[in-house]
Backbone bond lengths (Angstrom), bond angles and torsions (degrees), N, CA, C in turn:
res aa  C-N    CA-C-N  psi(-1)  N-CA   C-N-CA  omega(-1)  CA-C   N-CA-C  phi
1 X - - - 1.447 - - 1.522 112.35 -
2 X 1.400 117.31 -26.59 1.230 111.07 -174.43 1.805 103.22 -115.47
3 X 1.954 97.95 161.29 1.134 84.63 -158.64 1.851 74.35 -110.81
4 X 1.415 110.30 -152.20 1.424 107.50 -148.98 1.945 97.52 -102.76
5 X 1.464 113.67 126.01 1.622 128.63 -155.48 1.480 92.90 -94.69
6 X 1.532 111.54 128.28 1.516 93.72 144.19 1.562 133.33 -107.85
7 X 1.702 104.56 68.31 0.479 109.78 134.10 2.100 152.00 33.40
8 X 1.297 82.38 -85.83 1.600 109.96 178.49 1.160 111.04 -93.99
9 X 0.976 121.89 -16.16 1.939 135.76 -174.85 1.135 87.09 -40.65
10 X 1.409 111.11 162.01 1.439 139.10 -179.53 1.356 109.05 -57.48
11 X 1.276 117.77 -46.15 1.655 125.60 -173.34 1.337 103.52 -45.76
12 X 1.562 117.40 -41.94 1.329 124.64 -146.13 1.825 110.99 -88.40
13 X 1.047 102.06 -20.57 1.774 124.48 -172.45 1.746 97.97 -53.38
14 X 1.290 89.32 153.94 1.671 86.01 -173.57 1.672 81.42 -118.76
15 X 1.288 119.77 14.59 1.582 98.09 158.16 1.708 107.80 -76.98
16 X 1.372 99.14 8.07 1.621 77.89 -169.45 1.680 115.16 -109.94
17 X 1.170 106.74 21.88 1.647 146.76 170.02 1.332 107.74 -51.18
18 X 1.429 134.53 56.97 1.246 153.19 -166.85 1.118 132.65 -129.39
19 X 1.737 146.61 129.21 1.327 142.51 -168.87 1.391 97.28 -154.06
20 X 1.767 98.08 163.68 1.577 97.36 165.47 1.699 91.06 -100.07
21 X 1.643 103.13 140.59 1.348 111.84 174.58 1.677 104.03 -75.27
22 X 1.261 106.54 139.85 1.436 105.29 160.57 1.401 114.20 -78.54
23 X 1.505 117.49 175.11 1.609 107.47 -166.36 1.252 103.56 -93.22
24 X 1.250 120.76 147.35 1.714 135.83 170.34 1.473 93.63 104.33
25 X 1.064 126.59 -20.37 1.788 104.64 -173.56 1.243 117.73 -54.61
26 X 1.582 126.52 148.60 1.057 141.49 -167.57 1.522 111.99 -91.39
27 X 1.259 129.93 140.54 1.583 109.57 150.79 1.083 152.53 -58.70
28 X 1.573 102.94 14.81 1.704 116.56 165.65 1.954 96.52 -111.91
29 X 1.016 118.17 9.00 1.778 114.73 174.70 1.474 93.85 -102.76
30 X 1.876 108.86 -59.57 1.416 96.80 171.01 1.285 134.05 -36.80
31 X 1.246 125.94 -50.11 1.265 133.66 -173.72 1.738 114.20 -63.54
32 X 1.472 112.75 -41.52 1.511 138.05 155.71 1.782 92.33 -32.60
33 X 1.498 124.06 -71.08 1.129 120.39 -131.91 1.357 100.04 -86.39
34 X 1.576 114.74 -36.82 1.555 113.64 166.84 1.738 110.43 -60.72
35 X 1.095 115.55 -35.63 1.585 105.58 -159.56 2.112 93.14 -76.40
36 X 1.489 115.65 -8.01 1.427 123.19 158.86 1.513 125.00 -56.05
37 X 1.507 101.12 -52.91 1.439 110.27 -169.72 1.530 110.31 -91.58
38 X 1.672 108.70 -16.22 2.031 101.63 165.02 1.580 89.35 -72.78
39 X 1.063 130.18 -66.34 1.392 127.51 -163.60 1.413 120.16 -39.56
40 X 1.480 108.73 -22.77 1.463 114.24 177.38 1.689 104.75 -85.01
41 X 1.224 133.51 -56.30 1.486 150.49 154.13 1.640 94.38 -11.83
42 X 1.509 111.92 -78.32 1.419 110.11 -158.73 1.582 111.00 -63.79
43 X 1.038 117.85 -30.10 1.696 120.37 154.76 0.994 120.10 -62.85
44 X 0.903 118.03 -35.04 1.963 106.28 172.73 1.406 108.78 -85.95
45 X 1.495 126.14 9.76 1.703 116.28 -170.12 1.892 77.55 -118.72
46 X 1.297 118.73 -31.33 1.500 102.73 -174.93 1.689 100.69 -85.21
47 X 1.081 144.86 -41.08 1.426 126.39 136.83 1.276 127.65 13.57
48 X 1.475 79.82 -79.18 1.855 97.38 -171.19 1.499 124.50 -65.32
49 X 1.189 96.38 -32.26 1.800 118.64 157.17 1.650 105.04 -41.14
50 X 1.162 99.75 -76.24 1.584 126.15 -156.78 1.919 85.95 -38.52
51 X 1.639 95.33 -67.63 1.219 110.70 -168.53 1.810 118.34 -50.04
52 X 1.109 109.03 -26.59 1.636 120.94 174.20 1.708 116.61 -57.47
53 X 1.590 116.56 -54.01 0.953 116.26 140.78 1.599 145.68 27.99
54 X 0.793 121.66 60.58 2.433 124.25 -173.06 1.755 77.07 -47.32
55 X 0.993 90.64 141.76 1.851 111.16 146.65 1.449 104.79 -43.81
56 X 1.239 117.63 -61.99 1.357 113.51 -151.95 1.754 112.35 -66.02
57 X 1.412 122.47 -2.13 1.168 121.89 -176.96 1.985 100.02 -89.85
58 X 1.572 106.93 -28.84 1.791 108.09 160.49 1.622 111.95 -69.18
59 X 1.007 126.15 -13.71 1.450 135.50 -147.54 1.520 91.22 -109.45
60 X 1.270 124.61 -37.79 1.256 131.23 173.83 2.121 120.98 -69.59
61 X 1.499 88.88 -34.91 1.404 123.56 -162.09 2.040 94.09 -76.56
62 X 1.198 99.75 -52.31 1.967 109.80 167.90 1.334 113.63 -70.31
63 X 1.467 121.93 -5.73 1.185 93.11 -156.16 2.339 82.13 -115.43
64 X 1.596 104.70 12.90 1.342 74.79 160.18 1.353 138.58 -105.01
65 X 1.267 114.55 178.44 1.674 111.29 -172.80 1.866 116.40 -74.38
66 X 1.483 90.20 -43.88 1.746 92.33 -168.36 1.532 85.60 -159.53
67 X 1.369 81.19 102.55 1.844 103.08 179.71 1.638 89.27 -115.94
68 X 1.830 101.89 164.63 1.270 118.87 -168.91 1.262 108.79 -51.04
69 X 1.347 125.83 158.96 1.188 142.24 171.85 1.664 96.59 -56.12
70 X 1.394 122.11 -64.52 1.520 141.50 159.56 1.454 116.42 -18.45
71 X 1.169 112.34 -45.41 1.983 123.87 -173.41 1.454 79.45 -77.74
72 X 1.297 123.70 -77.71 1.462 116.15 -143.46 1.386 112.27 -60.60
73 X 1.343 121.45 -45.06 1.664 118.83 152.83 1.514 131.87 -35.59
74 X 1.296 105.88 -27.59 1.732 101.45 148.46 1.110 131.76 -101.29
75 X 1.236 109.73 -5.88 1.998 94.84 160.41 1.682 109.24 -114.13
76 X 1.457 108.80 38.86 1.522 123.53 169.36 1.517 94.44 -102.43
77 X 1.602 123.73 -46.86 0.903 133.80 -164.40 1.632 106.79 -76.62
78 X 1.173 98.68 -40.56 1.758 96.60 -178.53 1.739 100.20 -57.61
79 X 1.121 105.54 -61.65 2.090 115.91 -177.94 1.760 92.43 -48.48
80 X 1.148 148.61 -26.31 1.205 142.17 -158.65 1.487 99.06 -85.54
81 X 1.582 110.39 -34.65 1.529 108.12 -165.30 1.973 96.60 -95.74
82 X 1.076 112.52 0.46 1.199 114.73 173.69 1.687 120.91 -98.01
83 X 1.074 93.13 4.93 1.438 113.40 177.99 1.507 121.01 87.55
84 X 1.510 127.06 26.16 1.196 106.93 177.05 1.929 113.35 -104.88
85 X 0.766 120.21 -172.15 1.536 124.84 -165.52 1.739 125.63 -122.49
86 X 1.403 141.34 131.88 0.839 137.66 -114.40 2.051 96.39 -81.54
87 X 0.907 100.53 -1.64 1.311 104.62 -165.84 1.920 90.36 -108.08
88 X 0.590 148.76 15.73 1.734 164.24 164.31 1.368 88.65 -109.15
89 X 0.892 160.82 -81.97 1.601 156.44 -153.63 1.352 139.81 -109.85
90 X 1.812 92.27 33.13 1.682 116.39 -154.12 2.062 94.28 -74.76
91 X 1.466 97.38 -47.45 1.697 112.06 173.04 1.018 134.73 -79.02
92 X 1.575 125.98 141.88 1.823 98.94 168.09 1.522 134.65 -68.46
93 X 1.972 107.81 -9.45 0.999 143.98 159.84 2.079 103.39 -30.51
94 X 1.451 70.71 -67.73 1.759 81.07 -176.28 1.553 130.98 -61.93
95 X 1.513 100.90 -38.28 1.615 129.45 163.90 1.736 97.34 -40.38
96 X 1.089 88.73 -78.93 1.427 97.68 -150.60 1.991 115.63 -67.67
97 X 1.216 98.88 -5.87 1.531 118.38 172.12 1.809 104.45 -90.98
98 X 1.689 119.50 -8.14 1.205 105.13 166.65 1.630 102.07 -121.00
99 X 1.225 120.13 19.86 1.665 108.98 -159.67 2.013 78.07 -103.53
100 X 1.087 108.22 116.84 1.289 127.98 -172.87 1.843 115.78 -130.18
101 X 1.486 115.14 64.49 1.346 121.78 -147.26 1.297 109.52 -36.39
102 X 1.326 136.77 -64.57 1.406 140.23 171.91 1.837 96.00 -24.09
103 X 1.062 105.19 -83.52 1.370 100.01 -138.34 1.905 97.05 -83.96
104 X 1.150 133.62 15.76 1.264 133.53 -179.45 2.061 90.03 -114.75
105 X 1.172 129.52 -24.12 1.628 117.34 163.59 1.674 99.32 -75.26
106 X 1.126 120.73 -35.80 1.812 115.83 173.81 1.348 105.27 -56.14
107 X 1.230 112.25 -18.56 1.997 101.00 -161.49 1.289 93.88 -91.23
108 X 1.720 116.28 -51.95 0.860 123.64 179.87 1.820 124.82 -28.83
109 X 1.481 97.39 -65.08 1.605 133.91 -159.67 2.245 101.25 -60.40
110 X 1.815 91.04 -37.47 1.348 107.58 -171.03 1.669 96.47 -87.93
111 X 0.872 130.40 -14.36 1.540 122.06 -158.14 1.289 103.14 -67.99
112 X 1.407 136.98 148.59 1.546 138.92 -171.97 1.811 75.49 -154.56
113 X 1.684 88.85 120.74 1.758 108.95 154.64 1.353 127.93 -85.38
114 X 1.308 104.26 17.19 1.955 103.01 -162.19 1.830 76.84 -121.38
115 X 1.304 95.89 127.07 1.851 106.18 162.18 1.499 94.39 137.34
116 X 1.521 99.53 177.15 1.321 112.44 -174.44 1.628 128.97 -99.37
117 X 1.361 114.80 -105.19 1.792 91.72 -169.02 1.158 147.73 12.53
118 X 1.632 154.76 -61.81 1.633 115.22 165.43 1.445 76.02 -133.64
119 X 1.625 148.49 13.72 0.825 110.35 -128.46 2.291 85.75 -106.31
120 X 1.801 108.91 9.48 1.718 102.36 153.72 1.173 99.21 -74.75
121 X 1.504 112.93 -39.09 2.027 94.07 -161.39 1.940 113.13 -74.24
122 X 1.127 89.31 1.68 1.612 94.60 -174.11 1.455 108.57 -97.64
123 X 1.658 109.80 -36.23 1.416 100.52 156.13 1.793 146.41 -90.19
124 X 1.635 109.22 1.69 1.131 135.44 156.78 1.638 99.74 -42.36
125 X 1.806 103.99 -65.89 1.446 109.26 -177.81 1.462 118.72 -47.24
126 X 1.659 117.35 -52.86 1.374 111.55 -162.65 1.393 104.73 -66.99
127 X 1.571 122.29 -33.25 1.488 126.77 -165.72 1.349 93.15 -63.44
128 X 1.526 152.69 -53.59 1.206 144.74 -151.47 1.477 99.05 -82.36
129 X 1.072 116.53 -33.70 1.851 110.78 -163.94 1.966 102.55 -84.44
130 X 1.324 96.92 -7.74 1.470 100.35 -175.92 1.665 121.25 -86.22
131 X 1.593 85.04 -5.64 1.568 111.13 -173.29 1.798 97.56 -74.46
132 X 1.274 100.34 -44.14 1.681 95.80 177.77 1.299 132.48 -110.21
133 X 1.650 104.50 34.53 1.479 125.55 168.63 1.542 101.50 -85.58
134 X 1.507 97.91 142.92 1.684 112.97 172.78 1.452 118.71 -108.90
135 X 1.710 104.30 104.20 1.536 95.11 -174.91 1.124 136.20 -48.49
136 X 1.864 97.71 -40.87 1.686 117.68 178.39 1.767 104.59 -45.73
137 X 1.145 112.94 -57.72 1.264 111.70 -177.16 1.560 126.49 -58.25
138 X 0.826 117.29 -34.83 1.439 130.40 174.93 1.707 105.70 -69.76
139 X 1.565 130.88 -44.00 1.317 137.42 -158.97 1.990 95.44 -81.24
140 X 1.476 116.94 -11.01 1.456 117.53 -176.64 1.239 99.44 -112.01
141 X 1.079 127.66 -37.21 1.673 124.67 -176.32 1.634 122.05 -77.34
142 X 1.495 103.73 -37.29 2.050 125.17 -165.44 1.082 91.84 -152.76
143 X 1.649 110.54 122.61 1.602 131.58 143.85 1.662 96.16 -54.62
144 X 1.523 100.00 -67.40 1.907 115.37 -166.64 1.571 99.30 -40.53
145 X 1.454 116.40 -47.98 1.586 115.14 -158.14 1.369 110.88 -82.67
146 X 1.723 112.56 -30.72 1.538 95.32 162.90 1.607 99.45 -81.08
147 X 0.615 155.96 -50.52 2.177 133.99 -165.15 1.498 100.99 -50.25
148 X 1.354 121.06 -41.76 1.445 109.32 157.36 1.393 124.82 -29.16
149 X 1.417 89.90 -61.99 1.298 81.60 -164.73 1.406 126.85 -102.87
150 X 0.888 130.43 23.75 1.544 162.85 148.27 2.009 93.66 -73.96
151 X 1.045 132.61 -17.49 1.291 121.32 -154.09 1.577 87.59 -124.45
152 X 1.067 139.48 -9.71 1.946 151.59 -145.31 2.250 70.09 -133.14
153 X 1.043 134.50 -65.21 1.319 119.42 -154.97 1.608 106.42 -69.96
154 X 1.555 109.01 -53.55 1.851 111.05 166.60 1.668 113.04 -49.33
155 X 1.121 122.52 -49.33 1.475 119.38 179.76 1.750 105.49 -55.36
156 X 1.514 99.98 -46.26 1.802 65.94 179.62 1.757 132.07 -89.34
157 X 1.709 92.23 -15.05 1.340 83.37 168.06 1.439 130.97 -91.65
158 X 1.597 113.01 16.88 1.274 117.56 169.41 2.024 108.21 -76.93
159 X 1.447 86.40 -44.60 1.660 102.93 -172.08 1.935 98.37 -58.04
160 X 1.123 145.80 -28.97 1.689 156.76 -107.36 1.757 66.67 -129.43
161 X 1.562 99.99 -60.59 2.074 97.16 -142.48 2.099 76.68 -82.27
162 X 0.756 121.14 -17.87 1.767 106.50 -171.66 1.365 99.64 -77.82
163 X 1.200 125.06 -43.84 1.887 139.98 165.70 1.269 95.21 -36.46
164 X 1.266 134.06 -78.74 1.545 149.78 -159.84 1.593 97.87 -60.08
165 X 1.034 150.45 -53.62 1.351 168.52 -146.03 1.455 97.15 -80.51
166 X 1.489 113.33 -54.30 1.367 109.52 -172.25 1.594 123.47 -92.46
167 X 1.715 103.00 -0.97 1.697 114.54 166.15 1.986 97.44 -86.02
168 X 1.430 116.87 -21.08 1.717 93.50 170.41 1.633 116.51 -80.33
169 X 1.435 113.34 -34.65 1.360 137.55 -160.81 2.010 88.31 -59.66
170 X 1.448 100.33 -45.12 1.803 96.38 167.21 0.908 129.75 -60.77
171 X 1.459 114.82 -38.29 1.665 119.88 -167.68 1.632 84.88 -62.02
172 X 0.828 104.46 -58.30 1.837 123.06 -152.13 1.554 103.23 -48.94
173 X 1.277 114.59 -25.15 1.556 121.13 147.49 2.521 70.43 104.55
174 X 0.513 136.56 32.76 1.660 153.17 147.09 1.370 123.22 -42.25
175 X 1.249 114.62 113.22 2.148 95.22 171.19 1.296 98.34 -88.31
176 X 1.739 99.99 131.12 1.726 116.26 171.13 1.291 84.34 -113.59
177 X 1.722 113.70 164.61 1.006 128.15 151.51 1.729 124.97 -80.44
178 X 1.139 112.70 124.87 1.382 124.81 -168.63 1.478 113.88 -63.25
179 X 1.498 112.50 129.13 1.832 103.08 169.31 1.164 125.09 -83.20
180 X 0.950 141.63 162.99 1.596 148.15 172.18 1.917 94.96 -80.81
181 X 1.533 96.94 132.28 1.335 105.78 -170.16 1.389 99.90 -84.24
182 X 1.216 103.34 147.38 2.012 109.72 173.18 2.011 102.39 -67.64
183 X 1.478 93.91 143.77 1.310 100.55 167.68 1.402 113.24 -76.96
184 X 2.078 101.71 140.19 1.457 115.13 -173.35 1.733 99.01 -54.38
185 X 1.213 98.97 154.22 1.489 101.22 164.92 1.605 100.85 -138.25
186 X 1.328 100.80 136.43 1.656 120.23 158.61 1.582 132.78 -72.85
187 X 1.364 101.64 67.36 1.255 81.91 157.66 1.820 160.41 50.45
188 X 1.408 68.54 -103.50 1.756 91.74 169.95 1.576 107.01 -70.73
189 X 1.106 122.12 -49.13 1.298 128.67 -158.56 1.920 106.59 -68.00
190 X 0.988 81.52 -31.02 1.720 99.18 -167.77 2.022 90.09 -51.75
191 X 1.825 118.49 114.19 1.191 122.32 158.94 2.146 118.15 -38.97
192 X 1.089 110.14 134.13 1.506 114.90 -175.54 1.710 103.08 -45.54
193 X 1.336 106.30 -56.41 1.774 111.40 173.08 1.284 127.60 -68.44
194 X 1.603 109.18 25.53 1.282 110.16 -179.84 2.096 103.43 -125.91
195 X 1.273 97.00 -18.15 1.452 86.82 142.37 1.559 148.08 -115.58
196 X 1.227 115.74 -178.11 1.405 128.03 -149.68 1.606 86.50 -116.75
197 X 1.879 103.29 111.62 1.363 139.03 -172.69 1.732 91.54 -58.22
198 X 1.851 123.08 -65.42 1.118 112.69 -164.19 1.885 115.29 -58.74
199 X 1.574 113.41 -19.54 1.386 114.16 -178.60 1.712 104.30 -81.80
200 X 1.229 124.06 -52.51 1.259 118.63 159.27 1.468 134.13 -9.06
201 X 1.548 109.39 -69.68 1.257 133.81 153.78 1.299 111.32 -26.84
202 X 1.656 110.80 -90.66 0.859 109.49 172.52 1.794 156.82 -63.05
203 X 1.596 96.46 5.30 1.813 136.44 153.91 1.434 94.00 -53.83
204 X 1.609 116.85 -59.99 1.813 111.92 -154.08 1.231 107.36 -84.72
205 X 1.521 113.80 -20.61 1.474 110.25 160.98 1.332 148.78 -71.04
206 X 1.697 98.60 -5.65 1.296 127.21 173.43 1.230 105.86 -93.25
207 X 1.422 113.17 -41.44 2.051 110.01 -170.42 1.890 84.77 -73.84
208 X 1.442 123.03 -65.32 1.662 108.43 -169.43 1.628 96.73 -36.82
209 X 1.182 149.34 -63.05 1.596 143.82 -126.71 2.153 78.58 -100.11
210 X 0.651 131.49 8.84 1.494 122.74 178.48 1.658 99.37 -114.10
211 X 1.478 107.94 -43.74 1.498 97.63 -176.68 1.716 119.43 -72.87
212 X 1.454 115.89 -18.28 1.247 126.86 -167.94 1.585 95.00 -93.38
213 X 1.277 129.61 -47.35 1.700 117.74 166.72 1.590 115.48 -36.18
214 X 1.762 101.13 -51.90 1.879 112.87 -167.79 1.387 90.74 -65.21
215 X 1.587 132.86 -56.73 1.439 125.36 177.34 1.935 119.97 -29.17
216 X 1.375 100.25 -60.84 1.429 105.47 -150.38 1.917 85.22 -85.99
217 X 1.362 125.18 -13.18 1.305 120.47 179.42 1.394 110.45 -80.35
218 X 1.677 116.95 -30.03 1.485 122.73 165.34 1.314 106.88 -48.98
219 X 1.662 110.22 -76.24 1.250 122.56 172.92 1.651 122.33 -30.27
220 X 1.310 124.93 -59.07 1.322 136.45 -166.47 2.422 87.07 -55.88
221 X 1.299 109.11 -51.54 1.447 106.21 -176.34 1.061 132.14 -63.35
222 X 1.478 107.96 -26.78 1.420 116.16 179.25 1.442 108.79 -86.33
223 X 1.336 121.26 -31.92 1.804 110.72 160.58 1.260 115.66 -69.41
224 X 1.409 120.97 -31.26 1.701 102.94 164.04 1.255 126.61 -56.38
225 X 1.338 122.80 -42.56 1.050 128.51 175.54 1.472 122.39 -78.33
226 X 1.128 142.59 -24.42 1.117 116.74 130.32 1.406 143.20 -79.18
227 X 1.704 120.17 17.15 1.371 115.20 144.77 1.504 116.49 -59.15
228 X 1.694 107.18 -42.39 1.716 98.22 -152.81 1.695 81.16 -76.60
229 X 1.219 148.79 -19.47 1.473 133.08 -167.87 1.550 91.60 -91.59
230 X 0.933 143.09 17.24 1.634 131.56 162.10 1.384 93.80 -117.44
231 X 1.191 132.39 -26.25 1.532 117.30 176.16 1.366 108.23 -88.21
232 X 1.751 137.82 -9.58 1.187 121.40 131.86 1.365 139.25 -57.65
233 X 1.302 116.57 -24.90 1.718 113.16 177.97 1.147 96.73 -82.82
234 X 1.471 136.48 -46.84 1.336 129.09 172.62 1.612 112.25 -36.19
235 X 1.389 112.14 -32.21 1.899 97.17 -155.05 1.979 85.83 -93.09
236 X 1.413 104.90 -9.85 1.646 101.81 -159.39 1.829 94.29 -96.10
């Protein structure tokens, strides 16, 4: 299915992990700013992957009946970053009536994660649903569906370390170019078939693992604080 990547090409080398520092940066910004520009590298080598690719290994990928729960979660996720909505890609019915190899490796190949309109809130989504993708499964079933998804994990953590990059580039008193902020969304308002069950899930698994930190962080204060008030009656 695949034809021959380079992969290794020069572009791709992380000797080539280089900037001019601006002045005052620290070695915890430095380190920020390189772990920016591998992050950019490894997206453009999973790209290039993607892009290596015959059609016929997508062509193979549409044409099954009842593929893993796992496959279809990455090319839900790919249509997610392309802008469609959870109720457009609720079926594999639906998947596979838009997985159109030509022009879904174009989307792919064109996709840029840095900018504004939905396209943080679109990757908020893929990052959580990627949490309960199974590589093993994907590496026996789809060559195509793991490079996907190897290509869905670099996209967002290129976009995460480019985010981070441009809160030092401020401190640093730096002109960045500004993003267009994602529109607020409500919540409540949002129709039931318009979200995505595996992000859901994984929403309540974030508020439980947030409330049990604030718990044991209450906890962790209130025994400090009454150590240092027993090590005052002690000294009194």
């Amino acid at each position: 299915y695949q034809r021959r990547v380079h992969g290794d090409a020069e572009e791709f080398r992380e000797e080539n992990v280089a900037f001019e520092e601006p002045e005052g940066m620290t070695e915890d910004e430095r380190e920020k700013m390189t772990d920016k520009i591998r992050a950019e590298l490894q997206f453009k080598k999973a790209r290039a992957l993607v892009q290596s690719l015959d059609k016929s290994a997508l062509a193979d990928v549409k044409q099954l009946k009842k593929p893993s729960e796992t496959l279809a979660r990455v090319i839900r996720c790919c249509f997610y970053l392309f802008g469609h909505t959870p109720k457009q890609v609720r079926h594999w019915m639906q998947l596979r009536m838009l997985l159109k190899p030509s022009p879904f490796l174009e989307s792919v190949v064109n996709y840029d994660p840095i900018g504004g309109g939905k396209k943080k809130r679109n990757l908020v989504r893929v990052k959580r649903i990627l949490k309960v993708i199974k590589e093993e499964t994907l590496r026996s079933e789809s060559v195509a569906a793991f490079l996907l998804q190897q290509w869905l994990t670099q996209t967002v953590e290129y976009r995460e370390r480019y985010t981070e990059n441009v809160k030092i580039m401020k401190e640093l008193g730096r002109e960045v170019e500004e993003e267009e902020e994602d529109e607020e969304i409500n919540e409540e308002e949002v129709a039931p078939d318009d979200l995505d069950p595996d992000e859901e899930e994984q929403k309540r698994i974030e508020e439980e693992e947030r409330r049990k930190q604030e718990e044991e962080e209450a906890r962790w204060r209130a025994e400090n604080e009454e150590n240092e008030e027993n090590e005052e009656n002690d000294e009194d």
